[in-house]
C-alpha positions in Angstrom: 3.9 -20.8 9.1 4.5 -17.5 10.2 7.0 -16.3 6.8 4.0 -17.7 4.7 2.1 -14.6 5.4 5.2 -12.6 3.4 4.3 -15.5 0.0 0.4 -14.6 -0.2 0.1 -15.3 -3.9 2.3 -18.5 -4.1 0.5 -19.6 -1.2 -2.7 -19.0 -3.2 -1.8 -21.0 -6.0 -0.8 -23.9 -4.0 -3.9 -24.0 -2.2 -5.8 -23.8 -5.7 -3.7 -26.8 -6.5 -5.2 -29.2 -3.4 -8.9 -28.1 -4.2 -8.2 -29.2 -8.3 -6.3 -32.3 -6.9 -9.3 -33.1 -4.2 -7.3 -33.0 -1.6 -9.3 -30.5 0.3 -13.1 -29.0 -0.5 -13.0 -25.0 -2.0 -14.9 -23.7 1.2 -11.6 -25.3 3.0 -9.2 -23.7 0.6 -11.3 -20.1 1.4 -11.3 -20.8 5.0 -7.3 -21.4 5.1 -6.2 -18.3 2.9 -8.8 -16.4 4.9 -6.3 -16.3 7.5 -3.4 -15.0 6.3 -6.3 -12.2 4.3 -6.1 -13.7 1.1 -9.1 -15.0 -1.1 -9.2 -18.6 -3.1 -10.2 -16.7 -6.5 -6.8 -14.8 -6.6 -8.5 -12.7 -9.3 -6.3 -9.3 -8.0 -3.0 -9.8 -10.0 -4.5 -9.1 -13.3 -5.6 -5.6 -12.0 -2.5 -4.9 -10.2 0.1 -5.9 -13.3 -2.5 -3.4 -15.2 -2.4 -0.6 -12.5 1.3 -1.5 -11.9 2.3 -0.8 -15.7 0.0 2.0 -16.6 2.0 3.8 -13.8 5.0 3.0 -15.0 3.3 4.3 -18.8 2.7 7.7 -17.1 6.4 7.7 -15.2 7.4 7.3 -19.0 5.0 9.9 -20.3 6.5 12.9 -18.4 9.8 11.9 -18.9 9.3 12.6 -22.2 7.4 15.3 -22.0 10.0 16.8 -20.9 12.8 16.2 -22.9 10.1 17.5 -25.8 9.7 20.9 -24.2 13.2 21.1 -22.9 14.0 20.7 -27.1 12.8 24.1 -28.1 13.2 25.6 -24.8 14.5 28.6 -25.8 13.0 29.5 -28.8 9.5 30.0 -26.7 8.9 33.2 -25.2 8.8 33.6 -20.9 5.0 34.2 -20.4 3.8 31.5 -22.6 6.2 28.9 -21.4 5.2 29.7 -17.8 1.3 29.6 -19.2 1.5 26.4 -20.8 3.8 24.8 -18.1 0.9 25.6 -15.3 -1.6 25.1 -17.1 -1.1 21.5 -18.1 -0.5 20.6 -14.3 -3.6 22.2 -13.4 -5.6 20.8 -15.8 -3.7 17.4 -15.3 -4.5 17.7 -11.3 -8.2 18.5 -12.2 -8.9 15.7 -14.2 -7.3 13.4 -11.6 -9.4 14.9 -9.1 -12.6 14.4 -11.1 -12.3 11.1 -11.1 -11.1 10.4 -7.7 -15.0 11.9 -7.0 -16.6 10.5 -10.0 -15.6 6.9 -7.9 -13.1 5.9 -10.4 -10.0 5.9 -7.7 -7.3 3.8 -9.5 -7.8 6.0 -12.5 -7.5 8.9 -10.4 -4.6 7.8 -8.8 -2.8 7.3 -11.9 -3.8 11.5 -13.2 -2.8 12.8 -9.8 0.3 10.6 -10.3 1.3 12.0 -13.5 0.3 15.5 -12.1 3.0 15.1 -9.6 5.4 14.5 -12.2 4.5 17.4 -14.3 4.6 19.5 -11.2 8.0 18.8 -10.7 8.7 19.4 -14.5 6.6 22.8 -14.2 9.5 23.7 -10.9 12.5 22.5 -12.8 12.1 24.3 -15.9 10.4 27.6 -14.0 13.4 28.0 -12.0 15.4 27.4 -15.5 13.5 30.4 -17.0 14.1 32.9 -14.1 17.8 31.4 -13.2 16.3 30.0 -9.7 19.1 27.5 -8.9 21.2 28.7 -6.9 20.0 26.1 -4.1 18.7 23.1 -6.3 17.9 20.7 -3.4 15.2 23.5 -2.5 13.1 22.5 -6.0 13.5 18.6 -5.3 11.9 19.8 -1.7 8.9 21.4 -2.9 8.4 19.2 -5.3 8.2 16.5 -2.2 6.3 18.9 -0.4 3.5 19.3 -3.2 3.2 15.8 -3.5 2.6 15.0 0.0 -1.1 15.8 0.3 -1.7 13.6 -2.5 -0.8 10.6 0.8 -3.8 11.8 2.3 -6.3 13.1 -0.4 -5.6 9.4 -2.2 -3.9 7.5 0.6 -2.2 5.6 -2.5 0.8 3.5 -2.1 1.9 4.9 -5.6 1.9 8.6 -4.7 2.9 7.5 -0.8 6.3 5.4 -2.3 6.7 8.8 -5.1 6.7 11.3 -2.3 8.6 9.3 0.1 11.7 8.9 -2.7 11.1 12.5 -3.3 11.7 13.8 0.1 14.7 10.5 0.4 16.5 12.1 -2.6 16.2 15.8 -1.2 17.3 14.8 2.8 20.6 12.8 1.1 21.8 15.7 -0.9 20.2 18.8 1.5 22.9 17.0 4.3 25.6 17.5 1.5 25.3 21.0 1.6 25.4 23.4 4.3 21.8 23.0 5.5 20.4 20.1 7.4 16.9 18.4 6.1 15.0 18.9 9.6 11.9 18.4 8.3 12.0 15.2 6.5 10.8 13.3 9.5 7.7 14.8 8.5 7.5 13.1 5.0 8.5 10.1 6.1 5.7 9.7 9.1 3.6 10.7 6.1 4.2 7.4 4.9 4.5 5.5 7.6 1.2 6.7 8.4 -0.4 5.9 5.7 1.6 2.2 5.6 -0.5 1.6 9.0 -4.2 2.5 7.7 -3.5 0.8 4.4 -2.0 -2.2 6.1 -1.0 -3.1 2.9 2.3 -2.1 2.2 5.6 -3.3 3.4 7.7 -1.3 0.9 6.1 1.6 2.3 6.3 0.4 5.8 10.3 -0.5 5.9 11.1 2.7 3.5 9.4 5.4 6.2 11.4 3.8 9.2 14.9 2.9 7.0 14.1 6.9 6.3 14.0 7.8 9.6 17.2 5.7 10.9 18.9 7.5 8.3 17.7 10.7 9.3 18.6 10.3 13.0 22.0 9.7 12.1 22.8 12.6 10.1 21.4 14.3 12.7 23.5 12.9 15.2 26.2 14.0 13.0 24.8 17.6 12.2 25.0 18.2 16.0 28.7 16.7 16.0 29.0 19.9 14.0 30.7 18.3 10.8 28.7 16.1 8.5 31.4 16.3 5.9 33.6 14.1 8.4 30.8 12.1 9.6 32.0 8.2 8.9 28.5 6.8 7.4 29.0 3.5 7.6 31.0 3.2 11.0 30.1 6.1 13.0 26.0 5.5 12.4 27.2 1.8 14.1 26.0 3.0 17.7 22.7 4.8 16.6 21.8 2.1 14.7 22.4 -0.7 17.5 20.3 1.3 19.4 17.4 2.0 17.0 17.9 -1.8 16.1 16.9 -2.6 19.6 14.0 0.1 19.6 12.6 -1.4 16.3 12.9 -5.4 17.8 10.9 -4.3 20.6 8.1 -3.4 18.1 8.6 -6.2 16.0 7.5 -8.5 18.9 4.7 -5.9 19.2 3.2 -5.7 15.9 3.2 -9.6 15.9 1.2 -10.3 18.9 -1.5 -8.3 17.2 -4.5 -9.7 16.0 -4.7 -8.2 12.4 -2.5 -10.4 9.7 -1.2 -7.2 8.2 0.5 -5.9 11.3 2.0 -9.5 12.0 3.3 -9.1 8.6 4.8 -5.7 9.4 6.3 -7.4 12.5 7.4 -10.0 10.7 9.5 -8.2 8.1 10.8 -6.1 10.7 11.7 -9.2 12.6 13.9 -10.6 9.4 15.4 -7.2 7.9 16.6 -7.2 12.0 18.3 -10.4 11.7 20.3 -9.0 8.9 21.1 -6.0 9.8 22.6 -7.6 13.4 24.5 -9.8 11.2 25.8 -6.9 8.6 26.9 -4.8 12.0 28.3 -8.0 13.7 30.4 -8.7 10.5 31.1 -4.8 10.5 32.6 -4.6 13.6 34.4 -7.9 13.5 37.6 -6.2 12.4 40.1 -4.3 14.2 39.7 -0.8 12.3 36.6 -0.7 13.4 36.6 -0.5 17.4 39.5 1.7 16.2 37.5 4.3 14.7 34.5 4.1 16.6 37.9 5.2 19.7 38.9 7.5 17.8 38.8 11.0 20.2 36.7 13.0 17.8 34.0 10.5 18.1 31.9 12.5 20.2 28.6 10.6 20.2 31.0 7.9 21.4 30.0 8.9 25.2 26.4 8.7 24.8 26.5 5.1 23.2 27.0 2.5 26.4 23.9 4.8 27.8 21.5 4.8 24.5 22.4 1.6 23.7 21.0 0.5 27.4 18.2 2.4 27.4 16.6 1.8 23.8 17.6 -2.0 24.9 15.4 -1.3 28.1 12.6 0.6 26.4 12.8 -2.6 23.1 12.6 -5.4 25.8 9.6 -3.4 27.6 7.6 -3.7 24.3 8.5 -7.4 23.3 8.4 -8.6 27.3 5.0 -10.7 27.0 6.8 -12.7 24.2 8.9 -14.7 26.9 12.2 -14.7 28.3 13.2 -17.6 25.8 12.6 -15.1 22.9 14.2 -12.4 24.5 17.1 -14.1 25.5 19.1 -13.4 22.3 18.3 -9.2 22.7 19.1 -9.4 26.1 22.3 -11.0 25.0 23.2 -8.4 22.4 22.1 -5.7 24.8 24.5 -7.2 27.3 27.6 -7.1 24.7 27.0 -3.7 23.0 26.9 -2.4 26.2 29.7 -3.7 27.9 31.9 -3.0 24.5 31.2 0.7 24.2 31.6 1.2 27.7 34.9 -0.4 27.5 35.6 2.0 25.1 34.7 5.3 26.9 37.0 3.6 29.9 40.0 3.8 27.8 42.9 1.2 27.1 40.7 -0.2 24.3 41.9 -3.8 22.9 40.7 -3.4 19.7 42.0 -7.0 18.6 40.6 -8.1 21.8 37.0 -6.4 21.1 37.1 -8.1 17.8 37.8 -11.5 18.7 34.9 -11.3 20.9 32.7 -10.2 18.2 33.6 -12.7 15.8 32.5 -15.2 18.9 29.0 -13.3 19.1 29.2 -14.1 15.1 30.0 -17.7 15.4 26.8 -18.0 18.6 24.7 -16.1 16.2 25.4 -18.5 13.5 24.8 -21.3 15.4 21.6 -20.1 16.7 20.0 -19.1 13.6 20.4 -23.0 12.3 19.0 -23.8 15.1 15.7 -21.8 14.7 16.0 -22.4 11.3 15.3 -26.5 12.3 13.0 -26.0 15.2 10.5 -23.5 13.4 11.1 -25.0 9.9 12.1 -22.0 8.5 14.7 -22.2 6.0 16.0 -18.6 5.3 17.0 -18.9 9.3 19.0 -22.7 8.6 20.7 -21.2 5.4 21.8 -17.7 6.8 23.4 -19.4 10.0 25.3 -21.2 7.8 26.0 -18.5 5.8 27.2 -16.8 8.4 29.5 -19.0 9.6 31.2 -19.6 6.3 31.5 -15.8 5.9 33.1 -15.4 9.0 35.6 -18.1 8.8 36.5 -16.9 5.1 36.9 -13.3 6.5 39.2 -14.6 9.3 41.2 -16.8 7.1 42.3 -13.6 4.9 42.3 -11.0 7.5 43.5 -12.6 10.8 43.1 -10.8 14.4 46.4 -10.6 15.4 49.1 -13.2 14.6 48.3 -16.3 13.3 48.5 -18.0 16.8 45.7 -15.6 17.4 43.9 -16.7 14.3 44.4 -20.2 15.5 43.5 -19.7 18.7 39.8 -17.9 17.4 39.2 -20.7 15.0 39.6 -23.4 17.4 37.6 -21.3 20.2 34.6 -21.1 17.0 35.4 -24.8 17.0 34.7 -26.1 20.6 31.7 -23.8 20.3 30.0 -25.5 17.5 31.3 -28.6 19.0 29.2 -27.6 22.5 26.4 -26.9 20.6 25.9 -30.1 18.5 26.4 -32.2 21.4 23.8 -29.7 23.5 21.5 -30.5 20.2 22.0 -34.3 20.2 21.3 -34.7 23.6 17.6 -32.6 23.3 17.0 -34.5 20.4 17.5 -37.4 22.4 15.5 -36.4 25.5 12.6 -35.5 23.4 12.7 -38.8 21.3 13.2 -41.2 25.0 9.8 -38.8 26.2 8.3 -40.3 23.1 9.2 -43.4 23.8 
């Protein structure tokens, strides 16, 4: 029952379906959705397609406004440009603020909202009027940077996601260039701050830490020296694994909590986790790979065996009252990241070798996922062991590891280990129905 919490308003509707059918009284339907901090009425989606669409109406709004100014740009003289350009974010701003005191909050939210945007307009086409581009990551910047009060003067998930994907867009092309975006951890504990008051968000929620992982690689690769010959997608692989076991440690945290929202958080964490151990896995299950992440140059490479072990150590330290049967798979991911990038720093790396093994690690994975999937009813587990699986075999049947002896030899190693774990299945299915008995 634990995913339910992520389908609120299906749940809702089903729930409303038993008390029209009879099959359970209303104050039973209340007492139910009051757990997972949902209501039987349901009456919040009206007011949220409204609020959701009158934002998107403002979004809209300045766009326009300024293609319309940008039209006769040049035909209007410096001084009244400037005039009319701060002037209409000021008074924009005011009226927001107005009604953010007058009570009226989601109005508010929605002026202050399309202040922000006509505060970045007023930036843009100022620094057009005085030639002020010569950096033009600099005006996406304090445009983030205007914004961010607005998190804590509305604590709105509208102006909380805007900033955030203000500050995202200016750290991705400020790391292009030659400066480095050092203070976008800021922005993005911004929102992850106000994620954990609202306890309502978990766009907002995954964005700040995704944000943050990001971050930390470039930095990583900013103190390599070179980010124009940092590897994105391979060389982030060891910073990542080690975040990865940083953030499964908290996952476990936030859902022993008490409050549904946090579970949630923990929850989502939990599952983007899954994913992302199976996009690395299936990363790494090729020989270029491990090649790459030998390569020399790799400098980070030395630090990895010891991150890796002690963000595992620091992840199992906040998910240790969960039991050693959920840990168990970290610890076993722990174990093999470890003893892989240590291999590497020894030298004489196998990289068909390292591969094999991870495309075994694929195949347990696999297997264990369709297992949880069937012992804790969840069927995004069942379906994305098997997808798994098939993804792996299809991947190994065009790019084989090795010759195809070696292919053969993997495949039927796969093979004995399903085989091992169906019978291991059949026989605790068995036990448990002879208990019954």
């Amino acid at each position: 029952m634990r995913l339910i919490r992520l389908l609120k308003k299906d749940m809702t509707q089903e729930v409303q379906e038993w008390v029209r059918e009879g099959l359970i009284e209303s104050a039973q339907g209340e007492a139910i959705l009051a757990r997972y901090g949902v209501r039987l009425s349901g009456g919040g989606n009206t007011s949220l397609g409204y609020y959701v669409l009158s934002a998107l109406a403002a979004l809209f709004v300045g766009l326009a406004l300024i293609l319309i100014v940008s039209h006769n740009w040049d035909e209007i003289p410096r001084l009244v440009r400037m005039t009319v350009l701060c002037t209409m974010t000021l008074l924009v701003n005011l009226q927001g603020m107005r009604l953010m005191l007058a009570g009226r909050d989601k109005a508010g939210v929605l002026w202050l909202f399309f202040g922000a945007i006509c505060f970045g307009a007023t930036i843009m086409l100022i620094a057009q009027i005085y030639h002020l581009g010569e950096h033009f990551p600099d005006g996406i910047f304090y445009w983030a940077l205007g914004v961010f009060p607005l998190i804590f003067i509305t604590r709105s998930r509208l102006n909380g996601l805007f900033c955030l994907t203000l500050a995202t867009i200016w750290m991705m092309v400020e790391a292009g260039s030659d400066f480095f975006p050092l203070s976008y951890p800021f922005f993005a504990l911004g929102a992850g701050w106000l994620a954990w008051v609202r306890k309502d968000s978990v766009l907002l929620f995954m964005g700040s830490l995704a944000g943050v992982i990001t971050w930390l690689n470039l930095f990583i690769a900013w103190i390599e020296g070179d980010l124009q010959k940092f590897r994105l997608v391979i060389d982030q692989i060891p910073i990542s694994i080690g975040m990865g076991f940083l953030l499964s440690g908290l996952a476990w945290w936030l859902m022993r909590r008490s409050d549904n929202a946090l579970r949630d958080y923990g929850q989502v964490v939990h599952l983007w986790l899954l994913r992302g151990t199976v996009v690395v896995l299936l990363l790494l299950s090729f020989e270029d790979s491990w090649s790459e992440l030998a390569r020399e140059e790799y400098t980070f490479g030395y630090f990895a065996p010891l991150f890796v072990l002690l963000s595992g150590a620091v992840g199992c330290t906040l998910a240790r009252p969960s039991g050693a049967k959920a840990l168990s798979p970290l610890l076993a991911y722990i174990a093999y990241f470890f003893l892989a990038f240590l291999w590497i720093q020894l030298g004489n790396v196998q990289a068909d070798w390292l591969a094999a093994v991870t495309n075994i690690m694929l195949v347990v994975t696999g297997v264990w996922l369709i297992r949880r999937g069937i012992d804790d009813a969840v069927t995004q587990f069942f379906y994305t062991g098997v997808g798994v699986l098939l993804l792996t075999a299809l991947l190994r049947y065009f790019d084989l590891i090795g010759d195809y002896i070696g292919g053969a030899v993997l495949f039927i190693i796969a093979a004995a280990v399903l085989f091992g774990a169906a019978r291991y299945w059949r026989s605790r299915i068995m036990q448990k129905e002879a208990g019954h008995v």
